[in-house]
Every structure is written in structure tokens, then in C-alpha cells.
C-alpha positions in Angstrom: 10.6 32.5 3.1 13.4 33.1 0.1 16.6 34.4 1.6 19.4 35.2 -1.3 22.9 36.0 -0.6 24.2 38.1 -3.4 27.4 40.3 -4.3 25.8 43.3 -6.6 28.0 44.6 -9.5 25.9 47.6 -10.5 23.7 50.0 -8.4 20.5 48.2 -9.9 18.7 45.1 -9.3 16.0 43.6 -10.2 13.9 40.7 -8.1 11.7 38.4 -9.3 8.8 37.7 -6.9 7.3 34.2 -6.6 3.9 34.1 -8.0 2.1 32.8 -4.6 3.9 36.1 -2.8 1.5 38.4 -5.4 -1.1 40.7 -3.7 0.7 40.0 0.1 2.5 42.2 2.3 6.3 40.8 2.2 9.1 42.7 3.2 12.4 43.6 1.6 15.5 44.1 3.9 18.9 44.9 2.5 21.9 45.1 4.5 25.9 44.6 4.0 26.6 40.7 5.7 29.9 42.6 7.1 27.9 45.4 8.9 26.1 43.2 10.6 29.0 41.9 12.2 30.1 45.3 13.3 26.6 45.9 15.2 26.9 42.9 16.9 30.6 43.9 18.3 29.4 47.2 19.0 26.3 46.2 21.1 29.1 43.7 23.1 30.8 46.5 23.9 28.3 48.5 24.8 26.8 45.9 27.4 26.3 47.7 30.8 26.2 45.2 33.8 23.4 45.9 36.7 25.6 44.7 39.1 25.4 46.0 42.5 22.1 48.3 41.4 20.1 47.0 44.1 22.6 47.2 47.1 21.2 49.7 48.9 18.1 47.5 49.4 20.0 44.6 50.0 19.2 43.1 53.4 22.7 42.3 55.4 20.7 39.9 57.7 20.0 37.4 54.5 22.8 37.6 52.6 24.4 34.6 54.3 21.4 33.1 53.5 21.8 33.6 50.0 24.0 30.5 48.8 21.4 27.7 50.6 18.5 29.6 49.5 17.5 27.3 46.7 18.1 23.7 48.5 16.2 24.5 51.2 13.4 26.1 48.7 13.1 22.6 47.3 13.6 21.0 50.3 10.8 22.5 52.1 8.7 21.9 48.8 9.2 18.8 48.9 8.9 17.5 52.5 5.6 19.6 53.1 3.6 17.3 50.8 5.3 14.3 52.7 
């Protein structure tokens, strides 16, 4: 993989391509470094939280049961094969 970081002057440009990269597929992707930054903000603030989704499913009985659940998962793993 060749990645080049470059700073273009003129509209133009011309690549060289590595003789062992002849007759393959390779890709070219060109992209400003500082727009990429910009998606990345945009997509945090466009992150939606699932939160409360599932409530009405939610079973009242077992939420108490909710903070112990995974000690006494591996508790009862464990001690069965005892």
C-alpha cells in the first residue's frame, strides 16, 4: 500500500505507478485531510442514542434483578460443574 500526503499547486497531477501494481485493480481515493475531520464531527453530532427503545417490553418484575445478573450468571456456571 503507498499512501502520499501532498499539498497540490496546480489543478493537475500526475502519479507514477509502481511497476508490480501494473495490470491490477488498485484504487485511487482523493480527499481534503481537513474534510475529513469535519465528517467525523458531523457524524458525533449526529449520534442518536437507543436509550429507553425497548421499555415497553421491559419486564418490571426483573429489573431489580438486573445489577446481579452477571455474578450470579458466572456463579451458577461455575458451581454446576463442581
Amino acid at each position: 500500500m503507498i499512501r502520499e500526503v501532498i499539498k497540490p499547486q496546480y489543478t493537475n497531477f500526475t502519479i507514477n505507478i509502481p511497476t508490480n501494481y501494473v495490470g491490477r485493480e488498485i484504487e485511487f481515493i482523493m480527499f481534503p485531510l481537513d474534510e475529513k475531520e469535519i465528517v467525523q464531527d458531523m457524524k458525533k453530532k449526529n449520534k442518536k442514542s437507543l436509550r429507553g427503545v425497548f421499555n415497553k417490553y421491559a419486564d418490571n418484575v426483573k429489573i431489580s434483578l438486573e445489577d446481579s445478573a452477571w455474578q450470579n450468571h458466572i456463579l451458577d456456571k461455575f458451581t454446576q460443574n463442581d
